[in-house]
VOPAGU-2260 file (C-alpha; in pm, 1 decimal, decimal comma):
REM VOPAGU-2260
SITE   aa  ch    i         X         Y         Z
SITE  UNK   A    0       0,0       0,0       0,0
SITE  UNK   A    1     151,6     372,3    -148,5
SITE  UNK   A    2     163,1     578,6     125,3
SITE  UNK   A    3     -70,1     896,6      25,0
SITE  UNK   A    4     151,7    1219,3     -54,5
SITE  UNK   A    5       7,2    1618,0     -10,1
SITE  UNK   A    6     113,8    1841,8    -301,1
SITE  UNK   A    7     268,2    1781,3    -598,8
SITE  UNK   A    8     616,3    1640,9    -596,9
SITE  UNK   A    9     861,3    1687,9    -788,5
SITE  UNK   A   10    1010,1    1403,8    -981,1
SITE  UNK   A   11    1387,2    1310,9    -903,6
SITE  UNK   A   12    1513,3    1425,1   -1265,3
SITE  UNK   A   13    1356,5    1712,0   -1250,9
SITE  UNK   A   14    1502,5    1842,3    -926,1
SITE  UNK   A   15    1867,5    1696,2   -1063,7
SITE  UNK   A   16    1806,0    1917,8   -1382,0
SITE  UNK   A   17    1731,0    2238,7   -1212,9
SITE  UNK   A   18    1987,9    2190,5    -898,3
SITE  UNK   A   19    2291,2    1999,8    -980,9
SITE  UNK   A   20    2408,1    1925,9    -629,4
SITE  UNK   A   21    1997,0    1817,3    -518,3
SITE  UNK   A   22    2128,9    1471,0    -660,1
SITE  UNK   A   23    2394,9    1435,6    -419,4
SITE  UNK   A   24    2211,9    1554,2    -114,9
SITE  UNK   A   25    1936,9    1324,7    -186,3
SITE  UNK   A   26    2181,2    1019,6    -210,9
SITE  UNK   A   27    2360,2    1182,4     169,7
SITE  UNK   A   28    2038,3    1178,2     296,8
SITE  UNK   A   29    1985,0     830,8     170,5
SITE  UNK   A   30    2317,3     686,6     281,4
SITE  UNK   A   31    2252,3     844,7     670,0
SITE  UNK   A   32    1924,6     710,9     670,0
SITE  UNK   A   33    2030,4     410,9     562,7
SITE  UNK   A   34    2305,4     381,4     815,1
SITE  UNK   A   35    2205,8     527,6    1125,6
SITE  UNK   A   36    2510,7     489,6    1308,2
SITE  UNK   A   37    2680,3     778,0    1479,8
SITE  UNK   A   38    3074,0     906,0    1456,9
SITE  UNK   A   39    3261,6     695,6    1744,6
SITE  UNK   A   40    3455,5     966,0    1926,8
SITE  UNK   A   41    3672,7     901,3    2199,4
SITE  UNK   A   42    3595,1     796,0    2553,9
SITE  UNK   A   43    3681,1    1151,1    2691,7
SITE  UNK   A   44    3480,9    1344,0    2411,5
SITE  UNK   A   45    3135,8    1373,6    2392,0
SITE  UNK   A   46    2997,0    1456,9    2019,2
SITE  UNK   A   47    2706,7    1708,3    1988,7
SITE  UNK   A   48    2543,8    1863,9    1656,5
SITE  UNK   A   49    2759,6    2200,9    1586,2
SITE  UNK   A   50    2364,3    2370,7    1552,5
SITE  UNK   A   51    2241,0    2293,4    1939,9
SITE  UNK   A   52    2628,2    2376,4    2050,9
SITE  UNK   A   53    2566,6    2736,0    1857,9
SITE  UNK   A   54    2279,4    2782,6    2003,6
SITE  UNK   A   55    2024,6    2887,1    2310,2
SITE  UNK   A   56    1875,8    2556,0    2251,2
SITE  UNK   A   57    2007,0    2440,7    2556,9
SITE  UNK   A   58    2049,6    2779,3    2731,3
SITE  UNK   A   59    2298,2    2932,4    3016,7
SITE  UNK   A   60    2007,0    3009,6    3248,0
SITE  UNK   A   61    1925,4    2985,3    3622,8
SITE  UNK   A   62    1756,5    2712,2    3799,5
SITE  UNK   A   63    1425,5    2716,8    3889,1
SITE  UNK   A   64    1065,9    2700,7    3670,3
SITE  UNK   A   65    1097,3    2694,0    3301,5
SITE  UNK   A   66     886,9    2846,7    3046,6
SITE  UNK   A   67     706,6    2644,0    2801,3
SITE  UNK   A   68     817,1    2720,5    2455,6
SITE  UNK   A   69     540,0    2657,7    2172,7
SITE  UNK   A   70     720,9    2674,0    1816,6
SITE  UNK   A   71     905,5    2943,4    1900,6
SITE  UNK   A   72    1257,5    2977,7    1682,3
SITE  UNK   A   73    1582,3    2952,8    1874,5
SITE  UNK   A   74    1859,1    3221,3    1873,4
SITE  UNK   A   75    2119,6    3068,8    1662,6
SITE  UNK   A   76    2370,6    3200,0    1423,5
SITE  UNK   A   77    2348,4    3239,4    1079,7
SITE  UNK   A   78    2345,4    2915,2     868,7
SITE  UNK   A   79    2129,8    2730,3    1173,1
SITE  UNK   A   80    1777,6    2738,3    1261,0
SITE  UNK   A   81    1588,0    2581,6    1517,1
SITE  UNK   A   82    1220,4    2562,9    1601,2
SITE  UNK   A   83    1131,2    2452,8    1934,2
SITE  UNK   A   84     802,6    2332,7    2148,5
SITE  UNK   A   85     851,0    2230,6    2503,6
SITE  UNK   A   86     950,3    2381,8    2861,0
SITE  UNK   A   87    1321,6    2561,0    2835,2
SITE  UNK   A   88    1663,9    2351,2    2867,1
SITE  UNK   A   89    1976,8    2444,6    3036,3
SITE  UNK   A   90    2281,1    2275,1    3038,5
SITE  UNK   A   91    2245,9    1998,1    3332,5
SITE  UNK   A   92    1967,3    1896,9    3041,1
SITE  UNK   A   93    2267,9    1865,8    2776,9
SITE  UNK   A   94    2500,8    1703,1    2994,0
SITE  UNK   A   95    2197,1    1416,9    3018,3
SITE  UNK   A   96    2122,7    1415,5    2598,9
SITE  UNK   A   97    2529,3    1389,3    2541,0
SITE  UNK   A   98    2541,2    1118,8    2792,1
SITE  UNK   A   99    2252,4     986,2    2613,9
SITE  UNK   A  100    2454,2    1015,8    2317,1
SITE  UNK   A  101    2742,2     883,5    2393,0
SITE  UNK   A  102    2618,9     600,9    2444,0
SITE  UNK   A  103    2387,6     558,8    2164,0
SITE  UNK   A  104    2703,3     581,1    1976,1
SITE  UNK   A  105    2819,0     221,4    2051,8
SITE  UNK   A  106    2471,5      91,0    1860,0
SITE  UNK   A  107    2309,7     230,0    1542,1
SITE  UNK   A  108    2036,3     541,8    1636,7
SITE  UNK   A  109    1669,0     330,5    1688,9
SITE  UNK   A  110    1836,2      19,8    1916,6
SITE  UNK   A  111    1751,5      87,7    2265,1
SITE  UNK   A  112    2093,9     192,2    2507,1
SITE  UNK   A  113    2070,9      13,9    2875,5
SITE  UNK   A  114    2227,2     163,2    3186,6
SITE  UNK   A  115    2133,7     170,6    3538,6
SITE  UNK   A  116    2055,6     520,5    3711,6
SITE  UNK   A  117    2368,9     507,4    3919,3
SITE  UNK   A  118    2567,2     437,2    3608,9
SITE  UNK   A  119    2432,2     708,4    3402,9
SITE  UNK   A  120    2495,1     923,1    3712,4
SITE  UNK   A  121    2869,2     872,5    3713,1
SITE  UNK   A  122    2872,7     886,9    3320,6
SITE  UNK   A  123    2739,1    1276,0    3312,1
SITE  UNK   A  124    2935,6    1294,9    3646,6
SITE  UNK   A  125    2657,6    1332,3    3926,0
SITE  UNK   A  126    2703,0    1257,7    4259,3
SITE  UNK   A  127    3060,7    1369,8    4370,3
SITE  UNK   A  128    3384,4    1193,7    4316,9
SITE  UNK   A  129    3344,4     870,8    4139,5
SITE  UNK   A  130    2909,6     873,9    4202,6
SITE  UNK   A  131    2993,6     805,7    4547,2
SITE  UNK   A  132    2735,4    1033,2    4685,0
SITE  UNK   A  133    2442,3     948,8    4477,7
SITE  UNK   A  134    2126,4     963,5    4630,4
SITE  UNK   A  135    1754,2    1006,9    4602,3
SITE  UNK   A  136    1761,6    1365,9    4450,0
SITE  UNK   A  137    1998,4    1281,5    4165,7
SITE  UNK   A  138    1753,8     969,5    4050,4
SITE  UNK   A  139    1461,1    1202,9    4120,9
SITE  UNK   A  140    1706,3    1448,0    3877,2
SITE  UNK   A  141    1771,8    1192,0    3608,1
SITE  UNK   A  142    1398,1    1157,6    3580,0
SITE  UNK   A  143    1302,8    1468,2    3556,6
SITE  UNK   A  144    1547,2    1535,1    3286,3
SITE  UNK   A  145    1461,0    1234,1    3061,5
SITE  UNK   A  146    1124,5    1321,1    3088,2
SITE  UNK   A  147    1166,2    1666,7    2957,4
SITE  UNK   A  148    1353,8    1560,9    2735,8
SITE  UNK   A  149    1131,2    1301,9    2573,8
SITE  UNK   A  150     857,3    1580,7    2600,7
SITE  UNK   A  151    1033,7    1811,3    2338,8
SITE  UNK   A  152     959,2    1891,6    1996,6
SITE  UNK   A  153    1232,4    2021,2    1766,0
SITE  UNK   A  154    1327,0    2125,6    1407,9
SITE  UNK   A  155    1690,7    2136,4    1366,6
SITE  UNK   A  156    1800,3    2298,1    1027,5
SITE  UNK   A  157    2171,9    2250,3     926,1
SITE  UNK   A  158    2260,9    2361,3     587,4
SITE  UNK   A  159    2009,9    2119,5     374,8
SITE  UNK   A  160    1934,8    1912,4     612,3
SITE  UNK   A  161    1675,9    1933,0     917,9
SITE  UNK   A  162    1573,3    1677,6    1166,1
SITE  UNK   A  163    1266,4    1716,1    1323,8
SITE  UNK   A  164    1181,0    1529,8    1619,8
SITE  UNK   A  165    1219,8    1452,1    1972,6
SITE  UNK   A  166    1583,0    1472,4    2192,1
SITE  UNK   A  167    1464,9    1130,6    2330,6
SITE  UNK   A  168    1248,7     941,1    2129,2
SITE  UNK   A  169    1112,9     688,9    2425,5
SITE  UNK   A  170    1243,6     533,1    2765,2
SITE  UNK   A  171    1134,8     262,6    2963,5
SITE  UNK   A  172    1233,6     211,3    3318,7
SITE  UNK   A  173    1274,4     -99,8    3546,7
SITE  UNK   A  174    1094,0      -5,4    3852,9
SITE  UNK   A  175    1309,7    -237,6    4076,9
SITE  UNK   A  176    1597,0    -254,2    3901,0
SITE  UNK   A  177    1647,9     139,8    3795,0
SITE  UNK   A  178    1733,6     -13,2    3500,5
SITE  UNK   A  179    1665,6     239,7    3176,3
SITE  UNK   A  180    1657,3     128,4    2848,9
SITE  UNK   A  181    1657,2     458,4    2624,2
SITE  UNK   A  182    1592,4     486,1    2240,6
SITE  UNK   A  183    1687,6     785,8    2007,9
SITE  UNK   A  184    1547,1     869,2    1666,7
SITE  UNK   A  185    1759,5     702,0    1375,1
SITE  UNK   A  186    1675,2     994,0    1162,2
SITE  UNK   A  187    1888,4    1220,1    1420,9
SITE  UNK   A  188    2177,8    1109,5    1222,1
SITE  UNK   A  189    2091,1    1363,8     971,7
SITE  UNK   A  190    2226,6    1629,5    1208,8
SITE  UNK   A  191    2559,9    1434,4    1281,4
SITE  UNK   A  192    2707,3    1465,1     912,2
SITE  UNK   A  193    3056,4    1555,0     827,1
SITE  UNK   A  194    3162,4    1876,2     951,8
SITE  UNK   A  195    2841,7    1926,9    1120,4
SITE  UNK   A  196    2902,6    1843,9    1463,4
SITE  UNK   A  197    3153,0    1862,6    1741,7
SITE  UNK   A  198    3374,9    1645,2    1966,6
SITE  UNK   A  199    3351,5    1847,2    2349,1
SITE  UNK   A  200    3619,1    1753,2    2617,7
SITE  UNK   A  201    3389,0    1606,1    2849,7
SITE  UNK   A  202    3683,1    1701,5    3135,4
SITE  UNK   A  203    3655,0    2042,6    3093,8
SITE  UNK   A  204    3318,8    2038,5    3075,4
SITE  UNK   A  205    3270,7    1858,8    3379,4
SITE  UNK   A  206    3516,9    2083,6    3540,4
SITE  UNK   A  207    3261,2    2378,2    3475,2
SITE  UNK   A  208    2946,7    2181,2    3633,1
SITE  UNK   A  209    2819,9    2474,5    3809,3
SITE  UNK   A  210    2927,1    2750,2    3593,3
SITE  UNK   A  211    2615,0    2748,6    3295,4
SITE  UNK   A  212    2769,6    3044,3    3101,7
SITE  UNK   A  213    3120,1    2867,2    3132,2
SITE  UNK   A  214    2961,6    2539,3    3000,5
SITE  UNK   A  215    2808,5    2677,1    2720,9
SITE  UNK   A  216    3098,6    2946,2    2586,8
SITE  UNK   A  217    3297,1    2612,6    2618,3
SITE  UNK   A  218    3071,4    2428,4    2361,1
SITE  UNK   A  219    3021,0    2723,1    2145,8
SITE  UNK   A  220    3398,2    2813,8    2076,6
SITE  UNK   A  221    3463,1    2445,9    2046,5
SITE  UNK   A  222    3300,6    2404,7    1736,6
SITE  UNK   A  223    3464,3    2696,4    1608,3
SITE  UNK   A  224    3857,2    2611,7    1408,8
SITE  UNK   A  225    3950,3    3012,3    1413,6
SITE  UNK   A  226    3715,0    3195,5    1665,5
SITE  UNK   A  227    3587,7    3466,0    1489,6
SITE  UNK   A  228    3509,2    3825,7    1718,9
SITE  UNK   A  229    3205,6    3850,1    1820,3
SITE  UNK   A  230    2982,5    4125,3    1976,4
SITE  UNK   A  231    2868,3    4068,4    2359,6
SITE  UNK   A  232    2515,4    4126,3    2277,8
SITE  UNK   A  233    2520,4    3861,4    2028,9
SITE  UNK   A  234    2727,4    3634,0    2283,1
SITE  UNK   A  235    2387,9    3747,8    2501,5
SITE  UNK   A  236    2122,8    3630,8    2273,4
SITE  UNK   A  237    2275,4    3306,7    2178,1
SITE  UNK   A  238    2357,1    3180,0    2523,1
SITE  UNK   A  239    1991,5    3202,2    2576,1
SITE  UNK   A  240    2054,4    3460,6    2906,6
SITE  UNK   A  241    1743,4    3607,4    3069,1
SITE  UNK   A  242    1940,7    3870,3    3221,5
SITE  UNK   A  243    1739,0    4201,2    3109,9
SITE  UNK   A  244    1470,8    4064,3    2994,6
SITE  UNK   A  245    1213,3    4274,3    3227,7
SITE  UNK   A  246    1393,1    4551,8    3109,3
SITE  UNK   A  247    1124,2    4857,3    3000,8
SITE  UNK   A  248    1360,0    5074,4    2784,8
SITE  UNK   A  249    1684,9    5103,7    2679,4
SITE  UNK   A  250    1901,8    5225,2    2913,7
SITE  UNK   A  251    1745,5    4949,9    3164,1
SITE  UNK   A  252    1874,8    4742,5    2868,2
SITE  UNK   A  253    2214,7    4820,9    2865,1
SITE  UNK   A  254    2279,1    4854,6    3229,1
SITE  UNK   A  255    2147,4    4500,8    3199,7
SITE  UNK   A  256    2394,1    4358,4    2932,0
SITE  UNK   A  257    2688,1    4566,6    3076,5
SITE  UNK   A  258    2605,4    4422,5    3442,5
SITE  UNK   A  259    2584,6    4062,3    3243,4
SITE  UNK   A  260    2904,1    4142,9    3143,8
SITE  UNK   A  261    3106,8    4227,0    3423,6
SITE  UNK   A  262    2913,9    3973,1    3658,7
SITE  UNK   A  263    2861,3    3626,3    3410,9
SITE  UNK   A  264    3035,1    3679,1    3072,8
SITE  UNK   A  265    3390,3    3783,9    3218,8
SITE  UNK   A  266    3390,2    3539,1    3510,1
SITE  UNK   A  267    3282,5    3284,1    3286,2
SITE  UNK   A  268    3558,9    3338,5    3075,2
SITE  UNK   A  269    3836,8    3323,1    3341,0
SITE  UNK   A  270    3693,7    2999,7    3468,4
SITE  UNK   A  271    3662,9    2853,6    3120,0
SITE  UNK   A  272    4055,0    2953,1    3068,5
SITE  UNK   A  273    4160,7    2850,2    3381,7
SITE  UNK   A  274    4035,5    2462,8    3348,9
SITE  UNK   A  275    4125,3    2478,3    2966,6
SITE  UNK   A  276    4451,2    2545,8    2984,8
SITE  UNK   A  277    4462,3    2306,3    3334,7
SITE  UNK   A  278    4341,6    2045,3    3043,6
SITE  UNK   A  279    4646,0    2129,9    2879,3
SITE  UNK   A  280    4440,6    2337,0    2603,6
SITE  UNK   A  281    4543,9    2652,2    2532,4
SITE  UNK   A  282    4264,5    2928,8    2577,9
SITE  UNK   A  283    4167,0    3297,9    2608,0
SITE  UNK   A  284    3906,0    3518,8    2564,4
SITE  UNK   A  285    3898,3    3897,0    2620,9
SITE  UNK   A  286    3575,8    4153,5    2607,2
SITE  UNK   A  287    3745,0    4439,0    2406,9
SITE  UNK   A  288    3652,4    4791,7    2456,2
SITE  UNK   A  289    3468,9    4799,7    2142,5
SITE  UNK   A  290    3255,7    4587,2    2289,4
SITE  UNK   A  291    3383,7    4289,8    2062,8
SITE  UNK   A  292    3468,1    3922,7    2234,5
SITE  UNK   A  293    3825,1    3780,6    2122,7
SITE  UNK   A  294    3900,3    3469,7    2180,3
SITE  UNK   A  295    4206,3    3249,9    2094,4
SITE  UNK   A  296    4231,6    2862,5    2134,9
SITE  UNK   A  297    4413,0    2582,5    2018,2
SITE  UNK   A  298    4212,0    2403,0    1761,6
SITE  UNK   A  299    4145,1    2006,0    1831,2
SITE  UNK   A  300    4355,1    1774,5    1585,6
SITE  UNK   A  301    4036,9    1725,4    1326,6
SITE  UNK   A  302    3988,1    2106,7    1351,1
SITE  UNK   A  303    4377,8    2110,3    1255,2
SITE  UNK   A  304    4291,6    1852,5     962,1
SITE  UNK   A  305    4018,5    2065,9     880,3
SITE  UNK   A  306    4207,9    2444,1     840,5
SITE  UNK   A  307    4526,7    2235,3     672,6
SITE  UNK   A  308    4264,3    2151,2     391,1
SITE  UNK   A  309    4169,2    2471,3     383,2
SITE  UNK   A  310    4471,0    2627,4     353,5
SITE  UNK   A  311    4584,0    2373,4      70,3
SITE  UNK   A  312    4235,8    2410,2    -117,8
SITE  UNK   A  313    4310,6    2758,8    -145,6
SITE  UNK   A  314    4695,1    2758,7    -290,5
SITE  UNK   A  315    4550,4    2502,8    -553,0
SITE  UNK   A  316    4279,9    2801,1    -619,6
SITE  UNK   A  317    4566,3    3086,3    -641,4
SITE  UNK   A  318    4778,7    2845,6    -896,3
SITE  UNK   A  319    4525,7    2730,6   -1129,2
């Protein structure tokens, strides 16, 4: 039985005759639905889709109730969008979906990852040294989190591809065991191409559990090769900070951004430079007096692939 189609669609020559490259993003589309398997990073990495890591999908913000988003689009840069529906994410949530996937990436996306709470616990690094101090809260936690994150809706738009969908497709949970078995959407994959996601040092990340703004600048500048300046408003918008927000004009405005500056965004900074380069990975960031963020940090070794191929691409250019 054909499964019934809305609209008119175009046939496959036709879209190969009037957009050469269609052809070969149908056939990547095909090959990462067809093999839903994620990149296997490294033990201390965790990988993470370049758009939610430049992004206020998962946002620097304070504990405490969050508002429930319906559709609303996501503060992203340019190349990225994101529509979202569901109640607003922080960063504890992220450190739960990369745990999630990281361990999804052992199995192909759509086979169901098993762990107990504990275990999960120590994975995203709950609990104190070693999980040794996990109690009733942090399983209350985990729950909490899984089930918000199951509850989302989102629309993830990267370059020609989007994924829309849920963070966790479903979960089912052993009652006496606190055993979880935890399934994510095989389609998901579509986000995880080449060059469209990120490996973050889960060390240094860890090392920042408390510090949102910290956690998140971390993420965003690691998906970037050569940081590129950037204004502190826009650093604002896209970590998703409420600060302001209730403002009624514009001077409450920017008394709000400049107090955001001297009291999150600069401490942030030192704290992400101090366990960065404690990681043995080189990293500043400065807010200029032009109100411009500068930030210099060593590139990771694929990020060094990835400008060396640059760099060659564009002495073939000059020659020929």
């Amino acid at each position: 039985m054909e499964a019934a189609t809305l609209g008119a669609a175009k046939p496959r020559q036709a879209l190969v005759a009037t957009d050469p490259l269609a052809g070969i993003r149908q056939r990547n589309i095909e090959r990462a639905l067809a093999d839903a398997q994620l990149p296997l990073w490294p033990e201390p990495m965790r990988g993470v889709p370049n758009g939610v890591l430049r992004s206020a999908l998962f946002g620097a913000i304070k504990r405490g109730k969050r508002r429930y988003m319906e559709r609303e689009p996501i503060a992203c840069v340019k190349g990225i969008s994101i529509i979202y529906t569901g109640p607003r994410l922080d960063q504890s949530d992220l450190d739960v979906w990369e745990g999630a996937l990281h361990l999804a990436r052992l199995v192909k996306l759509g086979n169901r990852i098993e762990f107990t709470e504990k275990a999960f616990l120590r994975l995203i690094g709950r609990g104190g040294p070693g999980g040794s101090n996990i109690g009733k809260s942090d399983r209350e936690w985990l729950r909490k989190v899984l089930a918000r994150l199951t509850a989302t809706a989102v629309e993830v738009t990267q370059g020609p591809y989007t994924y829309g969908g849920s963070l966790i497709d479903e979960y089912f949970r052993d009652g006496i065991s606190s055993r979880y078995a935890v399934i994510l959407n095989p389609r998901m994959k579509a986000i995880f191409n080449r060059d469209s996601w990120t490996q973050v040092d889960w060390s240094v990340r860890h090392a920042l559990i408390g510090h949102p703004l910290a956690q998140w600048l971390h993420g965003f500048y690691s998906t970037h090769a050569e940081p590129i300046p950037y204004k502190v408003e826009t650093l604002h918008l896209l970590c998703g900070s409420e600060a302001g927000e209730n403002a009624r004009n514009d001077a409450e405005r920017r008394k709000a951004l400049l107090d955001w500056t001297d009291d999150s965004l600069i401490p942030a900074f030192e704290a992400l430079e101090r366990e960065s380069n404690k990681a043995g990975q080189s990293f500043s960031g400065e807010v200029g007096g032009d109100g411009l963020v500068r930030v210099s940090r060593l590139p990771s070794a694929s990020q060094q692939r990835h400008l060396r191929g640059r760099a060659g691409g564009r002495i073939m250019r000059q020659r020929t």
